[in-house]
C-alpha positions as CSV (number, residue, x, y, z in Angstrom):
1,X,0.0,0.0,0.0
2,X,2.7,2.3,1.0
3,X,4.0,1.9,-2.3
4,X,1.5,2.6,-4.3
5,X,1.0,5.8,-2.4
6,X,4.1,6.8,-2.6
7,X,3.8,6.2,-6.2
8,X,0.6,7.8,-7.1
9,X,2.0,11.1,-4.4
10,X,5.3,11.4,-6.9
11,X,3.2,11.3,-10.7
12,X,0.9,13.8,-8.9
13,X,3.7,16.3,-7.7
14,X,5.4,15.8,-11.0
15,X,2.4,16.3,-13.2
16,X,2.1,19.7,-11.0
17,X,4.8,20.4,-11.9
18,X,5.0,20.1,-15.3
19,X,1.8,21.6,-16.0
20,X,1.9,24.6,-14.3
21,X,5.2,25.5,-13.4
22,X,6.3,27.4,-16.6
23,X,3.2,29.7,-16.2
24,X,4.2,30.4,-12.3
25,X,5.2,34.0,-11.2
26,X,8.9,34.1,-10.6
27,X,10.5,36.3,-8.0
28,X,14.2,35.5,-8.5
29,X,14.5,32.8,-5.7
30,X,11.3,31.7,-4.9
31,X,9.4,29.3,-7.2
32,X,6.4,28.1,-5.6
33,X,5.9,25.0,-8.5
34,X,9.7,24.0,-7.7
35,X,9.0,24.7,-3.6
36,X,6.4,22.2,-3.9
37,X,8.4,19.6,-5.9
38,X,11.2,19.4,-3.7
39,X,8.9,19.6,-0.6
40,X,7.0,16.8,-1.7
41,X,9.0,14.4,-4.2
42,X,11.4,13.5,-1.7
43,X,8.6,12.6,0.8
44,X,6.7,10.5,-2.4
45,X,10.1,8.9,-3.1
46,X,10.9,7.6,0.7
47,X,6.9,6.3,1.4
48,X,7.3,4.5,-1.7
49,X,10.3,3.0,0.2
50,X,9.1,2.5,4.0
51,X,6.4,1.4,5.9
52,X,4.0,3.6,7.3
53,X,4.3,2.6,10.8
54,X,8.5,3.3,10.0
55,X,8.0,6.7,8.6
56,X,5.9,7.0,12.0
57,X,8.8,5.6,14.2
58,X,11.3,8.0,12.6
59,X,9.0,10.9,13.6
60,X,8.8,9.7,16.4
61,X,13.1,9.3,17.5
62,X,13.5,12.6,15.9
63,X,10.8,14.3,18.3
64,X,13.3,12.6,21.3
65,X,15.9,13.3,19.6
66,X,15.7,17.1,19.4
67,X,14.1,17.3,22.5
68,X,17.5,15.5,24.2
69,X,19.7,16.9,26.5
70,X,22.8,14.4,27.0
71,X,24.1,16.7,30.4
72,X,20.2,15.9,32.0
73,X,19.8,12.7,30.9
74,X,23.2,11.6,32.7
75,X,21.7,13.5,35.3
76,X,18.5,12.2,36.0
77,X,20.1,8.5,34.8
78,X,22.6,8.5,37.9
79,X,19.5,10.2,40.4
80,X,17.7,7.4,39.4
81,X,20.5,4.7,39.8
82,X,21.8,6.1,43.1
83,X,17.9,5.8,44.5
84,X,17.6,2.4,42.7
85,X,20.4,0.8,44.3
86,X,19.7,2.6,47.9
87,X,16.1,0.5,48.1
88,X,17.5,-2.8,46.9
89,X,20.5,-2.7,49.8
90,X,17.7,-1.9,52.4
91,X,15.9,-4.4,51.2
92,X,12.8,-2.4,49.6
93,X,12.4,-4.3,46.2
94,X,8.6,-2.8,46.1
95,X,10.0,0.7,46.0
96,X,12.8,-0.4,44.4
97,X,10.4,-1.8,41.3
98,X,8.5,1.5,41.4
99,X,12.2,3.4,40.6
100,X,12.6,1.3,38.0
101,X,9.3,1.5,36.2
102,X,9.4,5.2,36.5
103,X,13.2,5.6,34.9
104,X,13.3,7.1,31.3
105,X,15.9,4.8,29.9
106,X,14.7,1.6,28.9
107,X,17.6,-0.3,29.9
108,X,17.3,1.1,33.6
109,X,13.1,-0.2,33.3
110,X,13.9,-3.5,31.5
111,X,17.0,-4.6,33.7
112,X,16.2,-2.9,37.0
113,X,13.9,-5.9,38.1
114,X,16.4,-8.9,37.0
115,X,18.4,-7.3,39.8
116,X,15.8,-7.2,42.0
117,X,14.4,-10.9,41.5
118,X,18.3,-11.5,41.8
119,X,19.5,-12.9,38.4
120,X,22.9,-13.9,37.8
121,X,25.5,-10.8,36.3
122,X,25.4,-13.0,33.3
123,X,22.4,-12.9,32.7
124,X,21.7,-9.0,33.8
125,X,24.3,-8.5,30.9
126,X,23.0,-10.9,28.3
127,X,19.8,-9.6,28.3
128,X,21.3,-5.8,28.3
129,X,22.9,-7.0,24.8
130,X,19.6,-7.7,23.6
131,X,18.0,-5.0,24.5
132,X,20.6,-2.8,23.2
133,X,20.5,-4.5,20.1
134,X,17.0,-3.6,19.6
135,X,17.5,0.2,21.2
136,X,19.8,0.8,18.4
137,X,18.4,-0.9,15.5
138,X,15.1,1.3,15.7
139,X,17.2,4.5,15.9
140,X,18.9,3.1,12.5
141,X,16.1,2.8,10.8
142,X,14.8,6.5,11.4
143,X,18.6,7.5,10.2
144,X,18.4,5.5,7.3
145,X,15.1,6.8,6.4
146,X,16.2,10.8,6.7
147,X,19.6,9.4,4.8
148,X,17.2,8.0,2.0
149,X,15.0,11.9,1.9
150,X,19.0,13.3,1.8
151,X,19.8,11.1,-1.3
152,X,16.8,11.6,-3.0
153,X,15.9,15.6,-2.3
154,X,19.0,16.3,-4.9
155,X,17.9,13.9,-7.6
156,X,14.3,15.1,-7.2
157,X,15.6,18.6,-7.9
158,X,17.6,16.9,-11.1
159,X,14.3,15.9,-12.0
160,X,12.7,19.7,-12.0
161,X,15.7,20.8,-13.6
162,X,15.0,18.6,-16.8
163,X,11.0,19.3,-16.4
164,X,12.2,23.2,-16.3
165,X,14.6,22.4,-19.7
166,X,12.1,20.9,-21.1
167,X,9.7,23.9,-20.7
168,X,12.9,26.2,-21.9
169,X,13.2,24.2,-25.2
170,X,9.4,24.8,-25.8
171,X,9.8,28.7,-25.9
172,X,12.8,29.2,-27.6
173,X,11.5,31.3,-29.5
174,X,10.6,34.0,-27.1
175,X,14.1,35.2,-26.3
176,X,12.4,37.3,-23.3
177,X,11.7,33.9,-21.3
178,X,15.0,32.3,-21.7
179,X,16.9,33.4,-18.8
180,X,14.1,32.8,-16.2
181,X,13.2,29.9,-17.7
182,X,17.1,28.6,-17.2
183,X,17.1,30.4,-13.9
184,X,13.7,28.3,-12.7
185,X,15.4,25.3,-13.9
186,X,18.4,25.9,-11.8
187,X,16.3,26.2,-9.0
188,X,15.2,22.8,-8.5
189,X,18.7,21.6,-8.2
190,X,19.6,24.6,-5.4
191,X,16.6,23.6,-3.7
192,X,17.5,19.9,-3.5
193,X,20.8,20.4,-2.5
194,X,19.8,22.5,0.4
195,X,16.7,20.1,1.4
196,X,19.9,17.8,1.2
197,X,22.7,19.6,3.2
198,X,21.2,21.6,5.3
199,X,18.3,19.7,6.6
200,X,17.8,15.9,6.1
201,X,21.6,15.0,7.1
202,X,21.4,17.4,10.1
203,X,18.4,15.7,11.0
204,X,20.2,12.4,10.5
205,X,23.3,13.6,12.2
206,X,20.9,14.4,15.4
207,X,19.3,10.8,15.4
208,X,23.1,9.6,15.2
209,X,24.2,11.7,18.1
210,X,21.1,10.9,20.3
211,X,21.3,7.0,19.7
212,X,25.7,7.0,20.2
213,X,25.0,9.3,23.8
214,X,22.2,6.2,24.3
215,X,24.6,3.0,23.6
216,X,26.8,4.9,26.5
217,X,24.4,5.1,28.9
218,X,23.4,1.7,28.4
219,X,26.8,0.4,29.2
220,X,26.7,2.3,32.3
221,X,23.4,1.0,33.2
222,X,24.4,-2.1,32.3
223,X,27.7,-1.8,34.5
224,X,25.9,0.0,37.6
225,X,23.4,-2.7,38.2
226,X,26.3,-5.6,37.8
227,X,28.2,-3.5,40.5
228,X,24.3,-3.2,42.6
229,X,23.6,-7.0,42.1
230,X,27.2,-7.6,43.1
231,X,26.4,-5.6,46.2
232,X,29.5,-3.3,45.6
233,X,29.5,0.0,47.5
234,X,27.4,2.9,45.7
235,X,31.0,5.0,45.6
236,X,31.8,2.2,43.0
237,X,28.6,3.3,41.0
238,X,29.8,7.1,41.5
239,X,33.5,6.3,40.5
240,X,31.7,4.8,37.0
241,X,30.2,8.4,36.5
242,X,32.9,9.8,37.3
243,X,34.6,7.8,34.7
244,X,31.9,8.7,32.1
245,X,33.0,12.4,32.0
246,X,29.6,13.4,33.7
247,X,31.6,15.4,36.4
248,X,30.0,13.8,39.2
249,X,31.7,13.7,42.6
250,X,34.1,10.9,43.5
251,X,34.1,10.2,47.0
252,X,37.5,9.2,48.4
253,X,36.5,5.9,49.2
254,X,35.6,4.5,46.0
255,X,37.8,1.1,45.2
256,X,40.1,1.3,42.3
257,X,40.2,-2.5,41.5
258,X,36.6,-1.4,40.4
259,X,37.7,1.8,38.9
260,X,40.2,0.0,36.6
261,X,37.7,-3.0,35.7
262,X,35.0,-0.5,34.3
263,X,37.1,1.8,32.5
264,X,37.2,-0.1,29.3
265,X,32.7,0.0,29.5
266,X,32.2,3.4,30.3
């Protein structure tokens, strides 16, 4: 279905296109015909591609993604860490469950009650590689669908460029509508390269930096809870953020046999 819609969406935009577009006003850089080619060719190209429920899921990463802050997230992650593993050495696992739950990483939600029902540190980090896994191959996805929209903006505006050509070779004849005519062709091609350049990969390049600042806090989940299940001392679990470049406090008591193990995970 998605491809026929994508499909149907493209002939439309392009019949638009070619129809009107010579008899459009023309300002000097604004071309409303082209505007809508590259606004919607591009879009028509990837649907034709991806599912609807992907295109959905990319929307969807890219809201999180922009909304991100790494410096809060680390934040709120070691708050929520630090509480976690304060209620499972007093023996709470109720409140301990409800921490858990509440936490905005999924790691933290997914592994926090294998260390409260007490599961092995093998298994705590053999199910963290799973879920990881899956964390990252749904913020793939949504980059490679804004790396498809940044490949195909500039060909779409190729495609206006020859549509605009072909219109020029029509009126050859009237010498007054040659140079607009060439400048509205050139158009579609500036306008793809800057749907290209200046917002699809930027997009991308946000996804990318959201999902590598989520891989690293999943190691350090990952790592925290081992050092919780192992019943280490909460300095350790400070010392790993510490590590991490988060700035947080060491205390002075925090074991370096534990310091050196983690390094290589933070």
């Amino acid at each position: 279905m998605h491809f026929i819609v994508g499909l149907v969406g493209l002939a439309l935009t392009l019949a638009y296109t070619l129809f009107l577009g010579h008899s459009s006003a023309f300002t000097g850089v604004v071309h409303v015909p082209s505007l809508v080619l590259l606004g919607l060719a591009p879009i028509f190209m990837t649907v034709a591609s991806y599912k609807f429920s992907e295109l959905a899921g990319t929307a969807r990463v890219l809201v999180r993604a922009m909304r991100f802050s790494a410096s809060r997230s680390r934040a709120q992650l070691y708050e929520s860490l630090t509480q976690f593993a304060s209620e499972v050495r007093q023996r709470r696992p109720a409140r301990a469950l409800e921490i858990a739950s509440s936490a905005r990483h999924d790691v933290l939600r997914q592994l926090g009650p294998l260390v409260v029902r007490q599961y092995s540190s093998a298994d705590i980090e053999s199910t963290a590689s799973t879920s990881l896994y899956c964390m990252v191959s749904a913020m793939k996805r949504s980059e490679d669908v804004l790396g498809t929209l940044a490949r195909v903006a500039p060909a779409a505006g190729l495609v206006g460029t020859v549509l605009g050509l072909i219109s020029l070779l029509k009126d050859l004849s009237r010498f007054d509508q040659l140079g607009p005519s060439m400048a509205l062709a050139l158009l579609c091609t500036l306008y793809g390269l800057v749907l290209a350049n200046a917002v699809y990969q930027p997009l991308g390049r946000i996804i990318h930096s959201h999902m590598t600042v989520s891989v690293e806090e999943a190691k350090l989940i990952t790592r925290a809870l081992v050092l919780i299940r192992e019943d280490k001392p909460l300095a350790d679990v400070r010392k790993l953020f510490e590590l991490s470049g988060t700035g947080v406090p060491v205390v002075a008591s925090a074991v370096p046999e534990v310091a050196t193990g983690t390094g290589g995970e933070s």
